[in-house]
Residue frames relative to the residue before (quaternion, step in Angstrom):
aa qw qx qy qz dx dy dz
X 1.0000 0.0000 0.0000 0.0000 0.00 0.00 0.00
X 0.7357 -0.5245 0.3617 0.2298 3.44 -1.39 0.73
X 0.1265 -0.7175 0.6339 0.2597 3.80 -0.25 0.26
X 0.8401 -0.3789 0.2677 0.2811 3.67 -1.62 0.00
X 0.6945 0.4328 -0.0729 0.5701 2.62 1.36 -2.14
X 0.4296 0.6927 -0.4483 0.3669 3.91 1.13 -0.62
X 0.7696 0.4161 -0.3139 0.3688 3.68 0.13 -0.95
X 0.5945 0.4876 -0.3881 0.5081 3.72 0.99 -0.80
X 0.7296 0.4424 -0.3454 0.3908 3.36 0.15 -1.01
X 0.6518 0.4149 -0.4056 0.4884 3.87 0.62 -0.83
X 0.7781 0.3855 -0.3381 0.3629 3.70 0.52 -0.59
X 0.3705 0.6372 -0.4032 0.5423 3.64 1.49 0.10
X 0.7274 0.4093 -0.2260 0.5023 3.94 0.56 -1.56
X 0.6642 0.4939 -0.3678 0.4238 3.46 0.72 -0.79
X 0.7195 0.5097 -0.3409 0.3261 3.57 0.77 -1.16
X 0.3456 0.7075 -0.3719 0.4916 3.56 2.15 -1.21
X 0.7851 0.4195 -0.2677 0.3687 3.39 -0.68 -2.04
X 0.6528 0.6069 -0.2715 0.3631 3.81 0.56 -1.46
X 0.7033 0.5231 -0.1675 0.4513 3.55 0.96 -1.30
X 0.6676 0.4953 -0.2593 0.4917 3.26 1.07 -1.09
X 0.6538 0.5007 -0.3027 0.4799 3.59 0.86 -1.20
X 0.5756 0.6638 -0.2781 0.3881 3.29 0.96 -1.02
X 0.6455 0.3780 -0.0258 0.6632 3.55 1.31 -1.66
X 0.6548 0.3872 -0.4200 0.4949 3.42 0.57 0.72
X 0.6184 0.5317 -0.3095 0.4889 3.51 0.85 -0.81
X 0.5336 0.6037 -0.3728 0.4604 3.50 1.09 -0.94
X 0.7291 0.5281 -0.2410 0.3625 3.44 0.37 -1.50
X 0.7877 0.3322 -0.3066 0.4185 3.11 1.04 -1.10
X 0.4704 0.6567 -0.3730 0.4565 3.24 1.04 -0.05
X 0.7309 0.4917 -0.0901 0.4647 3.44 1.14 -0.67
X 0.6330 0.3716 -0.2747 0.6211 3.17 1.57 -0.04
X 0.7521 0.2575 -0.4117 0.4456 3.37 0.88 -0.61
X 0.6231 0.4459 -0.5103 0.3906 3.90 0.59 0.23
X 0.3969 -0.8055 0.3574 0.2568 3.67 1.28 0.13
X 0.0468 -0.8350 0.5392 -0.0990 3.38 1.68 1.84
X 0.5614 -0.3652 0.6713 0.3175 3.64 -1.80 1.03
X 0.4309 -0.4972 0.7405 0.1369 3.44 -1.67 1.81
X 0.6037 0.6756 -0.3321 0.2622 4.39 0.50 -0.33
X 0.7074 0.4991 -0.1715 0.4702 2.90 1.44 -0.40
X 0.4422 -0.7576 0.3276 0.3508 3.64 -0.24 1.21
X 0.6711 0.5213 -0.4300 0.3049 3.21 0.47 -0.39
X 0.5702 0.5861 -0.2046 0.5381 3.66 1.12 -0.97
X 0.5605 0.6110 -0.3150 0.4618 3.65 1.19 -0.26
X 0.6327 0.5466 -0.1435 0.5295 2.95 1.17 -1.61
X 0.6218 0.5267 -0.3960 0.4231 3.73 0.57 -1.00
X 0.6412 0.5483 -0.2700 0.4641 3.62 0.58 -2.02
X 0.8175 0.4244 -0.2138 0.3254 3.72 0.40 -1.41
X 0.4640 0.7049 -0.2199 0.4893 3.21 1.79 -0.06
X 0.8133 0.3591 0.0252 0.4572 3.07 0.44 -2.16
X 0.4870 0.7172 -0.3196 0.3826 3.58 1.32 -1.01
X 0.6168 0.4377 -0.3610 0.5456 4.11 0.51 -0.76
X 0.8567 0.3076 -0.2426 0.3356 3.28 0.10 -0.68
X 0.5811 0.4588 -0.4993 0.4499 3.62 1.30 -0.58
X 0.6591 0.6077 -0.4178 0.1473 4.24 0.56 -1.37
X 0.4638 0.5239 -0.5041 0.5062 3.87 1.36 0.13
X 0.5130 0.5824 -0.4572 0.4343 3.78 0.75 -1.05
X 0.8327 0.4332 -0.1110 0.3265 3.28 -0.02 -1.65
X 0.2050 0.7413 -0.4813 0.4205 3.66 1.20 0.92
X 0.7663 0.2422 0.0772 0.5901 3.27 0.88 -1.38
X 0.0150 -0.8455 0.5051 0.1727 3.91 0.42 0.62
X 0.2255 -0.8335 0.5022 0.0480 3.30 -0.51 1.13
X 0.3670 0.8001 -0.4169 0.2265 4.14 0.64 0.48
X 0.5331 -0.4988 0.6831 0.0202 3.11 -1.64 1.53
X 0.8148 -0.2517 0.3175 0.4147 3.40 -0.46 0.27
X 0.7868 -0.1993 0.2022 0.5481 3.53 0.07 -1.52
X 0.5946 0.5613 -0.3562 0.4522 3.25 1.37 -0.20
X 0.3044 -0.6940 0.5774 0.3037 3.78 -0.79 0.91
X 0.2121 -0.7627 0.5175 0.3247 3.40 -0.55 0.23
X 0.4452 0.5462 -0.4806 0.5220 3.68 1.35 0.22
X 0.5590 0.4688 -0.4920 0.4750 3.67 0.03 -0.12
X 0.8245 0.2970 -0.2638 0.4030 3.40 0.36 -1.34
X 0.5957 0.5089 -0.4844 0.3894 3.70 0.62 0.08
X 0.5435 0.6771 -0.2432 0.4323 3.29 1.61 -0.15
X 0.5863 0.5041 -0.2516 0.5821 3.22 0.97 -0.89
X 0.5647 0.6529 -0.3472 0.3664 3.27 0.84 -1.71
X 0.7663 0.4506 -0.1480 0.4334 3.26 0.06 -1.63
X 0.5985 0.5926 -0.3394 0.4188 3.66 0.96 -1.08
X 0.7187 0.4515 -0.1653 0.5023 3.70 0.68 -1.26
X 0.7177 0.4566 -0.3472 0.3949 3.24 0.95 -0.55
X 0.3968 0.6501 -0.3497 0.5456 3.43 1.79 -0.42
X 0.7988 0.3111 -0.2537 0.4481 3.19 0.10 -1.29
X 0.4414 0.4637 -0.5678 0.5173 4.12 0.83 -0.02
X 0.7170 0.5333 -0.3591 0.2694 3.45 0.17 -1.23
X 0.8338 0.2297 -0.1188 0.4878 3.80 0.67 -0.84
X 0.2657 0.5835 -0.6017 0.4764 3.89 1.47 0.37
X 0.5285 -0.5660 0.6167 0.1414 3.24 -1.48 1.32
X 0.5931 0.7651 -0.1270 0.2164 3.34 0.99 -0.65
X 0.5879 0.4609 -0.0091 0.6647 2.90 1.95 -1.59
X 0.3301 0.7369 -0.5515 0.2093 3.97 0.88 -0.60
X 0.7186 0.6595 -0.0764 0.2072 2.78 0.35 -1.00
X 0.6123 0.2455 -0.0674 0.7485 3.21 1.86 -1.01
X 0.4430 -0.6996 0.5582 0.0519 2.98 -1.71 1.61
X 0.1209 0.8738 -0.4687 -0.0458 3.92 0.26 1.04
X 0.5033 -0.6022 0.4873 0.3829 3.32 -0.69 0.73
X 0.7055 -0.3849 0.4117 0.4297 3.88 -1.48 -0.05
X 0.6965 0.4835 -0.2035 0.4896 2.98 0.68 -1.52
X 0.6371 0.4790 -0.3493 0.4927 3.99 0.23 -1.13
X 0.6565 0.5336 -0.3435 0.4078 4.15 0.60 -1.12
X 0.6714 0.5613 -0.3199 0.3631 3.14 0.85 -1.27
X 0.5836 0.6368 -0.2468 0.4392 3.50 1.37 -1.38
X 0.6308 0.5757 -0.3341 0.3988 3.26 0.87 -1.60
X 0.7395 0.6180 -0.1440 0.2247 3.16 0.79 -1.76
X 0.4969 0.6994 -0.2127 0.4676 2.74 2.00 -1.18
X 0.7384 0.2685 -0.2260 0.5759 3.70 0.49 -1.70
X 0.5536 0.3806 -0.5998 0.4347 3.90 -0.19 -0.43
X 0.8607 0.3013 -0.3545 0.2069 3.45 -0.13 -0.62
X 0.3224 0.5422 -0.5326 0.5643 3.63 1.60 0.41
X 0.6771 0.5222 -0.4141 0.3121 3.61 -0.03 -1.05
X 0.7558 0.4486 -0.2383 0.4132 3.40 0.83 -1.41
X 0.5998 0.5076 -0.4460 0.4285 3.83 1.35 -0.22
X 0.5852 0.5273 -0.4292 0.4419 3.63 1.22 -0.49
X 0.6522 0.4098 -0.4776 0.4225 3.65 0.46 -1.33
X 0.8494 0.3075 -0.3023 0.3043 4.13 0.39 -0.47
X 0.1534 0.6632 -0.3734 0.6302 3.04 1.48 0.97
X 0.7771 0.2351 -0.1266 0.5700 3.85 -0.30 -1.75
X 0.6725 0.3785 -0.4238 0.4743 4.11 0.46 -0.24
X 0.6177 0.3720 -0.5278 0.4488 3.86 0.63 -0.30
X 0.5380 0.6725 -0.4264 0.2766 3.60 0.63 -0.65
X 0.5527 0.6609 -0.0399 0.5062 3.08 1.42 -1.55
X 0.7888 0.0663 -0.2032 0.5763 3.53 0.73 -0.88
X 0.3841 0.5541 -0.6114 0.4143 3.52 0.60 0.37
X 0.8040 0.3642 -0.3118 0.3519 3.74 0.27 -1.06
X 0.4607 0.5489 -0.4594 0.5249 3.69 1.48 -0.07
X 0.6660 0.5187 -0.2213 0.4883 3.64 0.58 -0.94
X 0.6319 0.2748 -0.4421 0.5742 3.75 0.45 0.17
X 0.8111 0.1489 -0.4388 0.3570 3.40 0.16 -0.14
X 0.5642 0.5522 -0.4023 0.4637 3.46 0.74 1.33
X 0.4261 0.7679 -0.3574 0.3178 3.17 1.16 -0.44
X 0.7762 0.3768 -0.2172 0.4565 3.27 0.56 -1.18
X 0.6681 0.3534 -0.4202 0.5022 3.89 1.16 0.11
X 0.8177 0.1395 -0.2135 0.5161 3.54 0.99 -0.31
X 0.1141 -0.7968 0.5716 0.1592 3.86 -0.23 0.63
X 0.1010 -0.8103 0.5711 -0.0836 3.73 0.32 1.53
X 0.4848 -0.5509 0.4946 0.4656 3.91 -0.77 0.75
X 0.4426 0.7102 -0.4195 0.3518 4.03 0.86 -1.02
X 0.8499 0.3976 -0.1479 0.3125 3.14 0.16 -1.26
X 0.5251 0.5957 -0.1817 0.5800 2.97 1.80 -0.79
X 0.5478 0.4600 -0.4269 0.5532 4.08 1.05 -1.00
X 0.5279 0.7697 -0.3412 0.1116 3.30 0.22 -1.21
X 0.8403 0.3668 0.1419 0.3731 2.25 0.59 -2.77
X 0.4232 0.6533 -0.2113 0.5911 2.87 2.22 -0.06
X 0.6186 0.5048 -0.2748 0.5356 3.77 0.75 -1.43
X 0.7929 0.4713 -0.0747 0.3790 3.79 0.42 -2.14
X 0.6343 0.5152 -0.4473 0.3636 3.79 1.07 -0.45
X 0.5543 0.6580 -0.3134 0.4019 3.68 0.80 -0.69
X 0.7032 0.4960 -0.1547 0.4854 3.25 1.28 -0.72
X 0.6536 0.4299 -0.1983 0.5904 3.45 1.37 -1.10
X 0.4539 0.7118 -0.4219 0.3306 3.62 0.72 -0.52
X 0.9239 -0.0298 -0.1166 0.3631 3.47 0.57 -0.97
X 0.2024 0.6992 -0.4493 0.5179 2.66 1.54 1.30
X 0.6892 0.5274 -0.1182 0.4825 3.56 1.20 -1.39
X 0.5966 0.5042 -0.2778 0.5592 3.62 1.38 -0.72
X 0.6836 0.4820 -0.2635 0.4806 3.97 0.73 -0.83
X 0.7101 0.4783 -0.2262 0.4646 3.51 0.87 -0.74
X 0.3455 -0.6740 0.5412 0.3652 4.37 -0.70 0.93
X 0.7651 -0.3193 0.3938 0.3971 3.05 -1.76 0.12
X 0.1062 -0.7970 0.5909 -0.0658 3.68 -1.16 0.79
X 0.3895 -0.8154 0.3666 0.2214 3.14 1.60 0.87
X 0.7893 -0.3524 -0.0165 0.5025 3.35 0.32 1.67
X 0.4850 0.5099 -0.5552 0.4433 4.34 0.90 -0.14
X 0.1814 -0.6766 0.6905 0.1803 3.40 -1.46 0.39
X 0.1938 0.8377 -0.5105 -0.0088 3.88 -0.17 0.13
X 0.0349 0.7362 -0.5564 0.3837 3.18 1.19 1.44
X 0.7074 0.4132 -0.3544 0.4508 3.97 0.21 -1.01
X 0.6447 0.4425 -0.3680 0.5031 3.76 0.90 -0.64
X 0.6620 0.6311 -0.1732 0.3652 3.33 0.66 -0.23
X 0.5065 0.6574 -0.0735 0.5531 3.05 1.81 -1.08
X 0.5820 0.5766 -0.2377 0.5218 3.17 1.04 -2.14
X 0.7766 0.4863 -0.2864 0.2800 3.53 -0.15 -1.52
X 0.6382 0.5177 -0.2996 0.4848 3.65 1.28 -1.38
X 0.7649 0.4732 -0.2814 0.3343 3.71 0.82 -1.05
X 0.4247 0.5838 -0.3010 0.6231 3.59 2.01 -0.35
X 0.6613 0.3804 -0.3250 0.5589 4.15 0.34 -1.17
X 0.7074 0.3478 -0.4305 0.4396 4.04 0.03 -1.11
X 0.7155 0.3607 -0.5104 0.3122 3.99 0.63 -0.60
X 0.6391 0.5101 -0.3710 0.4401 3.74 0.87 -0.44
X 0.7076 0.4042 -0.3956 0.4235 4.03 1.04 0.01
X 0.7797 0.3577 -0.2330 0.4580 3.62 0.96 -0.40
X 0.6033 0.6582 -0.2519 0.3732 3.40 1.08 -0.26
X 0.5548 0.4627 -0.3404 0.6018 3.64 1.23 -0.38
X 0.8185 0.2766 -0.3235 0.3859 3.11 -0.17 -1.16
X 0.5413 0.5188 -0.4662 0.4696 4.02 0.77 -0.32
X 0.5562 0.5950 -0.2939 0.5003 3.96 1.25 -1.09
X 0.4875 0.7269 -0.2126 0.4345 3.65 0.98 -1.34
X 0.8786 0.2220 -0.2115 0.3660 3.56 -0.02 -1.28
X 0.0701 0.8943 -0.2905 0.3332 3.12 1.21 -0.05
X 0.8075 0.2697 -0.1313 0.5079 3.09 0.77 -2.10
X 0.6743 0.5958 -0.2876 0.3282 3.42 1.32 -0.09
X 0.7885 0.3299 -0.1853 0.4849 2.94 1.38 0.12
């Protein structure tokens, strides 16, 4: 059973772990959509995230564009947070099964912030022109890579853009095709 002081303290670590993962996903998200270092907000991410990635980066571990130190980072982050979510008590995971877990919660959690920039990218165009926030600008920066070849497949539509609705759907289908079966192994380990 819970002590008193138990609940602050798990929901203090959780909010910690969340923030950090949170400021990591950004980054990677920012390196692999190749965000403009010009923008304050993306400053803030790098100047954040930077102490902790430059041990990583002893050993440069990259896929193309994808650090793969970031993602063992995240990895681990989510799996922390599986580990101390009051939530999970309950299930007995092996190292190996957490690590997995940790793995797909934390794909999931790049899509759900992925499908919310989408989301505010399209609030932001039809703001943009009364407020020109750097935000909107990260966004549209994070979200064009993505619309690009979505936009190239699709005919002229005399000025409607319905790429972002489109987007939505792929990032909803990729969480319902890779997630189970990454959720799946789990039982095997």
């Amino acid at each position: 059973m819970e002590s008193y002081a138990s609940k602050p303290i798990i929901f203090l670590l959780m909010t910690i772990v969340s923030f950090a993962q949170f400021l990591f996903i950004l980054r990677f998200l920012f390196e692999v959509a190749r965000v403009s270092y010009n923008n304050p907000i993306s400053q803030l991410v790098v100047k954040a995230t930077s102490p902790i990635l430059i041990p990583f980066r002893i050993i440069p571990l990259y896929i193309g564009r994808l650090d793969i130190s970031i993602i063992i980072l995240i990895t681990a982050l989510t799996a922390l947070k599986l580990y101390i979510n009051p939530n999970f008590s309950g299930f007995e995971y092996s190292f190996n099964a957490l690590i997995i877990a940790g793995f797909g919660f934390a794909i999931k959690e790049v899509l759900d912030i992925l499908w919310w920039a989408v989301i505010i990218g399209v609030v932001g165009s039809w703001l943009s022109t009364y407020n020109p926030h750097p935000l909107f600008n990260l966004v549209d920066e994070v979200c064009n890579p993505m619309y690009k070849p979505i936009r190239n497949m699709l005919p002229d539509m005399s000025g409607i853009d319905i790429s972002p609705i489109i987007l939505l759907v792929a990032l909803n289908l990729l969480q319902m095709i890779i997630l189970p079966p990454i959720f799946n192994l789990t039982r095997y380990f």
